[in-house]
C-alpha positions as semicolon CSV with decimal commas, in nm:
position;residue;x (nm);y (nm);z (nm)
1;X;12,323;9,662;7,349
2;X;12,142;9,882;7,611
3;X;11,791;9,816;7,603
4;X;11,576;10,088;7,779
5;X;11,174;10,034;7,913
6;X;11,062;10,365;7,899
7;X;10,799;10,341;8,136
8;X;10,519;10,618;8,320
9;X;10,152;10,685;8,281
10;X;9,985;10,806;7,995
11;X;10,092;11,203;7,955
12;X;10,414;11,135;8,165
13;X;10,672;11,191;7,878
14;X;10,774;10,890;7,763
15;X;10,737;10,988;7,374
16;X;10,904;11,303;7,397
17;X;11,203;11,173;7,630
18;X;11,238;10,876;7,368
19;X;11,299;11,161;7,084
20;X;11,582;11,322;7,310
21;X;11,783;10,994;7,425
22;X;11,745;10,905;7,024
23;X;11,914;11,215;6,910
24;X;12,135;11,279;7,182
25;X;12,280;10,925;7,184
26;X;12,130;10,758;6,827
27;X;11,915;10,477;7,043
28;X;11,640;10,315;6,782
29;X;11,328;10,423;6,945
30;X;11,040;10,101;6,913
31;X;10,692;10,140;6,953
32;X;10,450;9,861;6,924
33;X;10,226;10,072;6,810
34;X;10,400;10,094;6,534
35;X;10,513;9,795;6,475
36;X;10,123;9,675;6,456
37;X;10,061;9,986;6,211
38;X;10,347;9,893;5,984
39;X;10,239;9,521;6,032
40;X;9,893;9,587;5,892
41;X;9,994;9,816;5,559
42;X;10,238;9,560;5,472
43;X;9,881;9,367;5,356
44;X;10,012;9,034;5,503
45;X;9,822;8,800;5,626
46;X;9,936;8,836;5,950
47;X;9,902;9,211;5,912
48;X;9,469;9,144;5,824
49;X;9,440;8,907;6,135
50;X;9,595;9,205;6,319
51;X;9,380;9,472;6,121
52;X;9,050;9,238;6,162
53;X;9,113;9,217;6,586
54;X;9,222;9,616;6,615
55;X;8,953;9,784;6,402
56;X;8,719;9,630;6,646
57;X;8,849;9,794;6,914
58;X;9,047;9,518;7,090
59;X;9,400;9,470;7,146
60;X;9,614;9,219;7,010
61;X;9,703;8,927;7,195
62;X;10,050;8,884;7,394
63;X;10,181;8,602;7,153
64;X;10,110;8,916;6,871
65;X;10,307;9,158;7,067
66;X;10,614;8,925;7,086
67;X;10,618;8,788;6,778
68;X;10,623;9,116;6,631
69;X;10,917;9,239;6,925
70;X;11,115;8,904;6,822
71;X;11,094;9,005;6,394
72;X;11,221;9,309;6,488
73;X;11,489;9,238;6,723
74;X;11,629;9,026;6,427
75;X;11,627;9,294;6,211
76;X;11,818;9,552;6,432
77;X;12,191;9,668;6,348
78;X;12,425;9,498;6,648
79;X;12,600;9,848;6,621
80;X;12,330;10,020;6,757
81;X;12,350;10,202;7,098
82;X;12,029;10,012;7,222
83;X;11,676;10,043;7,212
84;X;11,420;10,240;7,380
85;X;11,104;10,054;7,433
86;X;10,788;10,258;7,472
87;X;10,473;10,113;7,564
88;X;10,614;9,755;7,616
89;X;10,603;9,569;7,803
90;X;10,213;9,686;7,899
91;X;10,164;9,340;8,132
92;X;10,308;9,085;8,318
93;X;10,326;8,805;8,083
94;X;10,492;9,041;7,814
95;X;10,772;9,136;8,067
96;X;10,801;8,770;8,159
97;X;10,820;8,704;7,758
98;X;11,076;8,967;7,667
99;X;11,294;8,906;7,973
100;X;11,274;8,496;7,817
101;X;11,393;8,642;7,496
102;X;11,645;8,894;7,622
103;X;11,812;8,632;7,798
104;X;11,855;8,372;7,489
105;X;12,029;8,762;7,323
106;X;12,244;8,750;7,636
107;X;12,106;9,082;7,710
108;X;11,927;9,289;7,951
109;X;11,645;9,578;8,019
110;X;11,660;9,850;8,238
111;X;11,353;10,021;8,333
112;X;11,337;10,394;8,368
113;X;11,001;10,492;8,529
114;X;10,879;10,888;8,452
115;X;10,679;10,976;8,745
116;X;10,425;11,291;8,754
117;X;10,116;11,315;8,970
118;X;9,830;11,201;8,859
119;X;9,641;11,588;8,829
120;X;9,903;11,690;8,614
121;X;9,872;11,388;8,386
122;X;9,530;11,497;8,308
123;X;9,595;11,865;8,281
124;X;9,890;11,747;8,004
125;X;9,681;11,527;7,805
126;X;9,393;11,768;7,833
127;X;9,644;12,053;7,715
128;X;9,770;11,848;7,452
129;X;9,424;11,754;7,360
130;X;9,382;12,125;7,250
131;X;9,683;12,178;7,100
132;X;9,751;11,877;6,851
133;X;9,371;11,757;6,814
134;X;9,408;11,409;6,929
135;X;9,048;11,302;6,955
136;X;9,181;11,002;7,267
137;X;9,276;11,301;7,499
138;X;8,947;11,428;7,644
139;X;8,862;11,338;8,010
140;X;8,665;11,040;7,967
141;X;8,950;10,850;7,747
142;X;9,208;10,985;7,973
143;X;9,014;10,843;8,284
144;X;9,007;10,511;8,088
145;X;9,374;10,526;8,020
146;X;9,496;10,565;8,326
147;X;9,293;10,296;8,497
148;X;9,440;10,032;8,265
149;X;9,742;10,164;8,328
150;X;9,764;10,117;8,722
151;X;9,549;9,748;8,661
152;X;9,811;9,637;8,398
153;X;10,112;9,823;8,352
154;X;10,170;9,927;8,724
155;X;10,225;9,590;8,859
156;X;10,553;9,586;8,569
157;X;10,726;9,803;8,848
158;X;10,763;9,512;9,122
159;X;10,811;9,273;8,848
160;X;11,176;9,500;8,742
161;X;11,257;9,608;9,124
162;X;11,298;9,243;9,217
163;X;11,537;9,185;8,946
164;X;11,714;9,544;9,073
165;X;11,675;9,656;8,735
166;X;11,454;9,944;8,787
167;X;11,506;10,352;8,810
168;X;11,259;10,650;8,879
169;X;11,281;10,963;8,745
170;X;11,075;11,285;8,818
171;X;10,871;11,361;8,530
172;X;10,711;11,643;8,658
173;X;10,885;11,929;8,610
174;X;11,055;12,084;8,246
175;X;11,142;11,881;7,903
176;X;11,485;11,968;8,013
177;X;11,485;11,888;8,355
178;X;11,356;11,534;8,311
179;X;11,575;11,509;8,049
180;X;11,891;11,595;8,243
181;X;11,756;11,342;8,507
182;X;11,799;11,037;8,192
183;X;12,105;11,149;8,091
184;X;12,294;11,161;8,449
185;X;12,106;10,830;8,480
186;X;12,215;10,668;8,153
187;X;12,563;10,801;8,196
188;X;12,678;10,500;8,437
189;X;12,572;10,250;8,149
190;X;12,686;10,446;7,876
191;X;13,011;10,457;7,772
């Protein structure tokens, strides 16, 4: 199984390139953002803890993150393609975690980096702000976002070039054209 670490800055693409790769080659697309969501309406008790530490405003702890990664990993089909991972691993200790766990599945992750300048990030989130009413993408959440991403999530780039397991693509131009980038890239692991 392929497993993909969809990786760039806030604004950079990563959702909407996850969408693509899932249609165009039926990758299951996993978001722990979701995971946490689905987590909490389940009503478990695990799922309150997790409600009780988010509706404060915090995040969840790393030992959350991977226990929910682990549950779910069990509960994939081994006929899938692979899996796209968006928005983890968001530190150092997660990547350290899931690369633990990847290697007891005998398995690896690539990491596909979308890059796009920093003044168009904003402009995109700004612009998307407008246009789907997401309350998080006005200047002063964006400017909060993207600091935590270079203090926490950047350092996840060294951490996958030492292993040679890392990739860049140019997010910065069309849908399409970052699109065509991922699927050139993927087609040398993708049979």
């Amino acid at each position: 199984m392929l497993n993909i670490i969809l990786s760039g800055a806030p604004g950079s693409g990563k959702g909407t390139q996850s969408d693509l790769l899932q249609k165009k080659y039926g990758f299951k697309h996993l978001s722990t953002g979701d995971l946490l969501r689905e987590e909490i309406a389940s009503g478990s008790e695990f799922g309150k803890r997790i409600d009780a530490i988010i509706s404060k405003g915090n995040l969840v702890s790393d030992d959350i993150i991977m226990h929910l990664i682990e549950r779910y990993f069990e509960s994939v089909d081994d006929r899938a393609v692979g899996l796209i991972f968006d928005g983890f691993p968001r530190t150092l200790p997660q990547a350290e975690a899931f690369e633990q766990l990847l290697k007891e599945r005998q398995e690896e992750a690539l990491m596909i980096n979308l890059v796009v300048d920093e003044q168009e990030l904003v402009a995109r989130m700004l612009n998307r702000g407008k246009t789907s009413g997401r309350s998080d993408d006005n200047i002063d959440v964006i400017t909060k976002r993207l600091q935590v991403y270079h203090r926490q999530t950047e350092p996840l780039i060294g951490f996958y070039k030492s292993r040679n397991n890392y990739h860049t693509i140019d997010g910065s131009g069309s849908i399409n054209n970052t699109f065509t980038q991922l699927d050139q890239l993927l087609a040398k692991w993708i049979r």
